[in-house]
C-alpha positions as a printed NumPy array, in Angstrom:
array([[  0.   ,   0.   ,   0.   ],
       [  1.468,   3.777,  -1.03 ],
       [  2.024,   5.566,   1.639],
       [  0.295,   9.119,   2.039],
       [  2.098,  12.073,   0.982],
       [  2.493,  14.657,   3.877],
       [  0.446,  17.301,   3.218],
       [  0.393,  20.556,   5.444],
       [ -3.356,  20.367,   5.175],
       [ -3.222,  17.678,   7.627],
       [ -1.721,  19.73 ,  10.826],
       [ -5.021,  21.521,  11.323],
       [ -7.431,  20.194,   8.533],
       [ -9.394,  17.703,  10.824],
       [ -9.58 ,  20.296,  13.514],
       [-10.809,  23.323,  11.218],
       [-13.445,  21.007,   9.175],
       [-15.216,  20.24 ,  13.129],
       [-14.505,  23.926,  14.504],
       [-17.602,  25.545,  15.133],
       [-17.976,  29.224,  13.859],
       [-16.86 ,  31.033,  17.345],
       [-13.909,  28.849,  16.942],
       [-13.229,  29.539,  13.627],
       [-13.871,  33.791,  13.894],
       [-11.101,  33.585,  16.992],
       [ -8.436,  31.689,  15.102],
       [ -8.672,  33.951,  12.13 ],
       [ -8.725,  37.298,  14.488],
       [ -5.55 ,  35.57 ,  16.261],
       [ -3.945,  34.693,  12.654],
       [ -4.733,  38.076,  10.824],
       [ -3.109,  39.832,  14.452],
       [ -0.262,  38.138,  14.174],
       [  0.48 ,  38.977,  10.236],
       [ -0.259,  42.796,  11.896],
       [  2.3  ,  42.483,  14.275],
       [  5.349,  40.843,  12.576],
       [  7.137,  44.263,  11.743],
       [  7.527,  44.475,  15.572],
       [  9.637,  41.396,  15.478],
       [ 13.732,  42.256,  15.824],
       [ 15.476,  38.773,  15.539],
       [ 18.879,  37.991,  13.998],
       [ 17.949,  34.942,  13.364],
       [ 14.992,  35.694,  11.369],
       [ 16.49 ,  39.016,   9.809],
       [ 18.035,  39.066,   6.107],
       [ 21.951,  39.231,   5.786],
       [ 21.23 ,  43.185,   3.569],
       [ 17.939,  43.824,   4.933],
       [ 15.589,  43.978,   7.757],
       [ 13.327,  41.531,   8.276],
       [ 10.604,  44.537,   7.935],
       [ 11.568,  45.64 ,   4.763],
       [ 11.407,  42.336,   3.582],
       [  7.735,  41.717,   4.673],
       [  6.656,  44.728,   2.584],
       [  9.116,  43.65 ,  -0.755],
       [  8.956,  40.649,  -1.384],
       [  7.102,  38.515,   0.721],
       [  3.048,  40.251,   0.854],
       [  3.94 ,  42.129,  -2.345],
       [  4.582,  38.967,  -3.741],
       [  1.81 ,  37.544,  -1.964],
       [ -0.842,  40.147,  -3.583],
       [  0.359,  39.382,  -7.124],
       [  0.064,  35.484,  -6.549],
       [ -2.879,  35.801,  -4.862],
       [ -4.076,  37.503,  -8.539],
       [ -1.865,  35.609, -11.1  ],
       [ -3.893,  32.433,  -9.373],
       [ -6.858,  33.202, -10.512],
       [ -5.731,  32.77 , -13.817],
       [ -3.467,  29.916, -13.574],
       [ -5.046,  27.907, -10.848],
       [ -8.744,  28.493, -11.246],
       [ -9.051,  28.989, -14.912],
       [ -6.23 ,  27.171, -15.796],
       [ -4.751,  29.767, -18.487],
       [ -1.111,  29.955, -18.958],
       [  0.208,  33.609, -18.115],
       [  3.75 ,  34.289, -18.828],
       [  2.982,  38.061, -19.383],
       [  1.538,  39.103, -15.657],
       [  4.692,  41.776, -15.077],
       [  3.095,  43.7  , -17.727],
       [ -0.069,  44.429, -15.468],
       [  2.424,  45.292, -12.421],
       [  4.095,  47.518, -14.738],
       [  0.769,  49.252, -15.535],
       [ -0.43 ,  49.983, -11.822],
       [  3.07 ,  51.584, -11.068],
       [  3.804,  53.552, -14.597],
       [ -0.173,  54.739, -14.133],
       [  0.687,  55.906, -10.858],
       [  3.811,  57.586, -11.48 ],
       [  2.496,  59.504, -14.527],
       [ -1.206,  60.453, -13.113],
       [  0.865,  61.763,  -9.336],
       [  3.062,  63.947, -11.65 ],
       [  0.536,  65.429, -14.176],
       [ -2.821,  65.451, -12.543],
       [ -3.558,  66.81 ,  -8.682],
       [ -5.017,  63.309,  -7.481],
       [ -3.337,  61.683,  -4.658],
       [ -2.191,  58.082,  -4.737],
       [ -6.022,  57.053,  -2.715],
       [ -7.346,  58.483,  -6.022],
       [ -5.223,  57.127,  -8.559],
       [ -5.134,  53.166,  -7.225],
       [ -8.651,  53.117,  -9.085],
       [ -7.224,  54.282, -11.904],
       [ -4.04 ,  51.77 , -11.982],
       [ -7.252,  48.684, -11.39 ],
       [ -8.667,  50.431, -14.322],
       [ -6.162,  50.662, -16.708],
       [ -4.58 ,  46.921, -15.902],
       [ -8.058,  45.517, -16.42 ],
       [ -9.016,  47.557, -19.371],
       [ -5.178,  46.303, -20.647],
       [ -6.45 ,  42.342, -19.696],
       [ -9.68 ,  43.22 , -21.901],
       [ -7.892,  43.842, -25.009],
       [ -5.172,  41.171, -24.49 ],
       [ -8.091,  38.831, -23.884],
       [ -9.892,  39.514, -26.086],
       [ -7.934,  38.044, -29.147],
       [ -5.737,  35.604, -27.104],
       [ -8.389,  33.688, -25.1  ],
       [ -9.613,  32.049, -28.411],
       [ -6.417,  30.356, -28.512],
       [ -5.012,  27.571, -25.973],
       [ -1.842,  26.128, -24.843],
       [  1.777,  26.637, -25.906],
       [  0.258,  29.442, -28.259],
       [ -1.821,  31.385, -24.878],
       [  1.461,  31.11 , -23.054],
       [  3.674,  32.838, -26.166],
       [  1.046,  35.198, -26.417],
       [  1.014,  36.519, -22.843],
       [  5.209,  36.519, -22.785],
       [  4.488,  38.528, -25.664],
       [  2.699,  41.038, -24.327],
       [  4.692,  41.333, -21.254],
       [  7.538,  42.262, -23.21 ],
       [  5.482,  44.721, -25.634],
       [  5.16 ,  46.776, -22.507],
       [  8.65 ,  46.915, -21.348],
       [  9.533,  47.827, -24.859],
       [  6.654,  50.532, -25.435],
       [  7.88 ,  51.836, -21.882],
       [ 11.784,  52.156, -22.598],
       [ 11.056,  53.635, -26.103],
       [  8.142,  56.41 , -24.726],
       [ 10.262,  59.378, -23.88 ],
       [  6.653,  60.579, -22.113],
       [  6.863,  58.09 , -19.709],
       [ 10.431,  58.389, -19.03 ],
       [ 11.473,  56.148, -21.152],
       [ 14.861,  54.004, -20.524],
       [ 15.687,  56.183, -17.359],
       [ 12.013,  55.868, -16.098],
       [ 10.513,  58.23 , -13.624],
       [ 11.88 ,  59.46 , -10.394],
       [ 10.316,  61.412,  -7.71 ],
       [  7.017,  59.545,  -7.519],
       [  5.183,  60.613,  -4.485],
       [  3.893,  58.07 ,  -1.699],
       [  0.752,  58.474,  -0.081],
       [ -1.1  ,  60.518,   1.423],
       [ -1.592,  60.178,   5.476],
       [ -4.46 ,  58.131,   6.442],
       [ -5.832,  57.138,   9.805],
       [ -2.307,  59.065,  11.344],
       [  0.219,  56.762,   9.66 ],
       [  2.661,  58.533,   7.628],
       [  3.795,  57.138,   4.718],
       [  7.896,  57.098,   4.712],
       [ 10.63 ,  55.679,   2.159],
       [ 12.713,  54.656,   5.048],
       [  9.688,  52.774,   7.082],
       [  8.115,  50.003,   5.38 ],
       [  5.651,  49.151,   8.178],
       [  2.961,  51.268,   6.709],
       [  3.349,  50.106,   3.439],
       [  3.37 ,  46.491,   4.725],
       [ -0.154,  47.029,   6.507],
       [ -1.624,  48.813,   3.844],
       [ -0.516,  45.572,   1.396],
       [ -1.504,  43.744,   3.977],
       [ -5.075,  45.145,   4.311],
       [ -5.541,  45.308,   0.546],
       [ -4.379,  41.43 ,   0.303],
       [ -6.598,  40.367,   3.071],
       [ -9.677,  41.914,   1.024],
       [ -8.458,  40.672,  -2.083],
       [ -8.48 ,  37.104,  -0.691],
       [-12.379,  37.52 ,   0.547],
       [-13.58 ,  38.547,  -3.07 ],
       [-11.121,  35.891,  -4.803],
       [-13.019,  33.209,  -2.197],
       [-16.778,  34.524,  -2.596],
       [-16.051,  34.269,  -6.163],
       [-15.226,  30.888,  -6.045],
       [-17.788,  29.733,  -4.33 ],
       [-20.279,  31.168,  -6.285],
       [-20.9  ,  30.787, -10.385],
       [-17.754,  32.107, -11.837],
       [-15.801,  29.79 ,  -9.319],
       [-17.589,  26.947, -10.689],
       [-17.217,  28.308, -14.541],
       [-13.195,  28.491, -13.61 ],
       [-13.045,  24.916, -12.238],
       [-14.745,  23.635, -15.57 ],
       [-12.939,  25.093, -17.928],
       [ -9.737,  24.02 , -15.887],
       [-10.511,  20.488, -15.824],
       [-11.786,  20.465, -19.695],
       [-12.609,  23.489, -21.619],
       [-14.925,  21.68 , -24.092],
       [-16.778,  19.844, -22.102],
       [-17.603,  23.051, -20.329],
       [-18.383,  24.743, -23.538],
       [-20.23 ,  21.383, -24.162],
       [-22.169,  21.918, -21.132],
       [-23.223,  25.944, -21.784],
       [-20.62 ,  27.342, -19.59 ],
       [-19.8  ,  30.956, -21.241],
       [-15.887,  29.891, -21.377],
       [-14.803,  33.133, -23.265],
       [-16.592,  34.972, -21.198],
       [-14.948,  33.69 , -17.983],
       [-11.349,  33.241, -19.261],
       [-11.899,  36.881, -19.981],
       [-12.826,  37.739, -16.405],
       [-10.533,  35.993, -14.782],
       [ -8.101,  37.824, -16.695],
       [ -9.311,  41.285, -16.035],
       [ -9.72 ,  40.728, -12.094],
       [ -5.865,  39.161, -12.285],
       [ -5.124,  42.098, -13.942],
       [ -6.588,  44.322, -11.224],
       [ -4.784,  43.02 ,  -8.663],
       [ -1.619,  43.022, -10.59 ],
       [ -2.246,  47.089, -11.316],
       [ -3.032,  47.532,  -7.546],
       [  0.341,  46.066,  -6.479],
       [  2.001,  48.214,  -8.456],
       [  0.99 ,  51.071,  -7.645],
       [  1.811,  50.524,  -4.006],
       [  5.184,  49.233,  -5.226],
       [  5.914,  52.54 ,  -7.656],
       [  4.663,  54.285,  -4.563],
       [  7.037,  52.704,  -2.195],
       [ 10.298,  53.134,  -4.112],
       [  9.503,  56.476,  -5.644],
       [ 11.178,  55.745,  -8.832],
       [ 10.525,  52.912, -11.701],
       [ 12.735,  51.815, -14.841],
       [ 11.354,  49.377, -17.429],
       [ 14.023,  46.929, -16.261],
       [ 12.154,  46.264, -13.422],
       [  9.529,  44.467, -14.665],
       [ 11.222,  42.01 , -16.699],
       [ 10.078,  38.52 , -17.777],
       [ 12.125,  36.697, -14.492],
       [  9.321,  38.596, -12.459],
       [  6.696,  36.874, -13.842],
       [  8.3  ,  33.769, -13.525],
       [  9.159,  34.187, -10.22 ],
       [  5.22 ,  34.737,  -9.532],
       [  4.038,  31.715, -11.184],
       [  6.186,  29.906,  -9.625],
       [  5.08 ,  30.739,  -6.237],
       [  1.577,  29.726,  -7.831],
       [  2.861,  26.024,  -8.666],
       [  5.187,  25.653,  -6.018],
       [  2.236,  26.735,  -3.17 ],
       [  0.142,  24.725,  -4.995],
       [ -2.442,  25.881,  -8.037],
       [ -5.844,  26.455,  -7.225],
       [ -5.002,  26.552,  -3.017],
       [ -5.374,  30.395,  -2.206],
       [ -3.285,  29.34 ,   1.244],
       [ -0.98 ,  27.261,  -0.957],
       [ -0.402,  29.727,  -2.737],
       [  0.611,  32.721,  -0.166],
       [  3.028,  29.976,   1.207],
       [  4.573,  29.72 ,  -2.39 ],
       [  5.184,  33.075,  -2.068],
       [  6.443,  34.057,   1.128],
       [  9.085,  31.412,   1.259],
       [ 10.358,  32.007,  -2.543],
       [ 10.15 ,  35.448,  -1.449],
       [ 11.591,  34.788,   2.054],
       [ 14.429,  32.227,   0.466],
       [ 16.634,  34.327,  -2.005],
       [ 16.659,  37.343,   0.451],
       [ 17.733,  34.698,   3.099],
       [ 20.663,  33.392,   1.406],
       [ 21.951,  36.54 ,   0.104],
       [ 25.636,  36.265,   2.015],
       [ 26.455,  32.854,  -1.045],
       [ 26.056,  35.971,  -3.57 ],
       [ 25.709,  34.208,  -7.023],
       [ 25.3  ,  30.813,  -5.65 ],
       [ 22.264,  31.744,  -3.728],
       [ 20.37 ,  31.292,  -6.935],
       [ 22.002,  27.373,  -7.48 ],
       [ 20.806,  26.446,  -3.816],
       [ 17.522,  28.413,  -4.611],
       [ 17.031,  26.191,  -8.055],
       [ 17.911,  23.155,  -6.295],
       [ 15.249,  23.389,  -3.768],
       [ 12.661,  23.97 ,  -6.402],
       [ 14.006,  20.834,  -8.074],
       [ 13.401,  18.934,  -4.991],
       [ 10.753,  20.123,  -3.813],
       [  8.305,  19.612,  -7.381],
       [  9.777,  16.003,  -7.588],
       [  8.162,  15.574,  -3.482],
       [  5.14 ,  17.283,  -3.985],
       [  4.76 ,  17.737,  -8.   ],
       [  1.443,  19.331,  -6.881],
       [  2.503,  22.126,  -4.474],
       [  2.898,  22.438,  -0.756],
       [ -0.882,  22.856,  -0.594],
       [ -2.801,  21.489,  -3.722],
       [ -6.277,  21.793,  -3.801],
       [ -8.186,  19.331,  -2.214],
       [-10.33 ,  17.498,  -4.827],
       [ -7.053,  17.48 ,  -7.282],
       [ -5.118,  15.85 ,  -4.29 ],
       [ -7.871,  13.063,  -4.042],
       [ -7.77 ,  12.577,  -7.442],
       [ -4.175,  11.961,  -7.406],
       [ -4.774,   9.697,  -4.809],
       [ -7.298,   7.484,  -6.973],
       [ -5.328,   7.27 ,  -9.821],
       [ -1.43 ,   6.151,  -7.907]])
């Protein structure tokens, strides 16, 4: 008989499934708490060899977080290939660095406007690409993640190669001043806007659109068979990926006051989807894991330099030959794994 594969569902899965609701409402109140109060935390051990272990919460770890909690719902609910998701980042923080510097709105009033424009760019790359499938989705999306870093070094409006520097941060709110040299704010306002993020991605999926995603994951024409819309959802799940990839870039343009096309190269959206596989597709907890300890990782091992990034492949060699389907897989794909080894 195969032994079970240890899955980090099983340290609290029993107890959460007979938790009654009082029980559950405390444990999340103590969890969310605790995410609140990590920039407190001053320990060498946990602390980056370059950085503190506060500026790393902010970037990578919940920025990272944010955008995998999006890219998901493309890749792990609808089950569309994006190798092009830096290109909605790149909107959110080029839309807030432009609109801060030409218009009088204030970085509360522009986020809308960074959604906007990174949905409105999903719409038209949807549009056209969603028809197709595969290998050919996935060139299409690389594609168009490098169309934007090209349009944005060659647009001397923008800034071109250099960019644009002096981007202001936000405005005070609720007596917390926003500061380039403390990342605390910027951590709990990522924070915030991640854990709301993660209650529409979840009342989504529970409802018809989560049930349109899961079809046309497991077989498109069946579910086209079937009546589901499957244009029509491929399309939304790429406009509310998009969304939350404009949001976190805005905070991250806002953060750093100055962008360059170069940062939102192809190895970003790489690094996303992998935190998306190697969480575990489909798992909204799986895949915040995925990303706070690829995020966590690199900075981590900083003091090996170069060979950081050999150690850092290495583990994601292991690690996808034990658990091909992610820390966390989703449930019903771990069961079916189970019926068919």
């Amino acid at each position: 008989m195969k032994a079970k594969a240890f899955n980090l569902r099983d340290i609290f899965g029993d107890w959460w499934e007979s938790a009654t609701p009082i029980q559950r409402g405390i444990t999340r109140t103590v969890v969310i708490a605790t995410f609140y109060a990590l920039p407190f935390l001053n320990n060498p051990v946990i602390d980056t060899p370059e950085t503190s272990f506060k500026s790393v919460l902010f970037y990578p770890l919940v920025l990272f977080a944010l955008m995998a909690v999006g890219l998901n719902v493309v890749v792990g609910k609808s089950g569309i290939l994006d190798l092009g998701y830096v290109a909605f980042f790149a909107i959110g923080a080029y839309t807030h660095a432009v609109m801060s510097a030409r218009t009088p709105l204030n970085f509360w009033e522009i986020l809308p406007f960074a959604m906007g424009f990174a949905m409105l760019a999903g719409l038209i790359l949807g549009l056209p690409a969603l028809r197709l499938r595969g290998d050919y989705l996935a060139i299409i999306t690389l594609g168009f993640g490098e169309i934007i870093r090209i349009i944005a070094i060659n647009t001397e409006a923008i800034g071109g190669a250099a960019g644009i520097t002096d981007i202001p941060g936000p405005t005070p709110i609720f007596g917390f001043e926003f500061s380039v040299m403390d990342p605390r704010p910027y951590y709990w306002l990522t924070l915030t806007l991640l854990i709301l993020v993660i209650w529409g991605v979840l009342r989504l999926s529970h409802r018809k659109p989560g049930r349109a995603w899961e079809a046309i994951r497991e077989d498109e024409d069946v579910a086209e068979f079937m009546g589901v819309a499957t244009l029509k959802y491929k399309l939304w799940a790429f406009i509310i990926g998009g969304a939350v990839g404009g949001l976190a870039g805005a905070i991250y343009a806002s953060k750093i006051r100055s962008i360059q096309p170069e940062l939102f190269t192809l190895n970003l959206s790489i690094m996303i989807l992998a935190c998306v596989v190697f969480g575990g597709m489909g798992n909204i907890w799986g895949v915040i894991l995925g990303a706070v300890l690829l995020g966590y990782i690199p900075e981590k091992l900083r003091f090996l330099s170069d060979y950081r990034i050999i150690f850092f492949g290495l583990l994601m060699v292991v690690m996808m030959n034990i658990r091909p389907n992610g820390l966390m897989p989703r449930k019903k794909r771990e069961k079916f794994q189970e019926k068919i080894s």
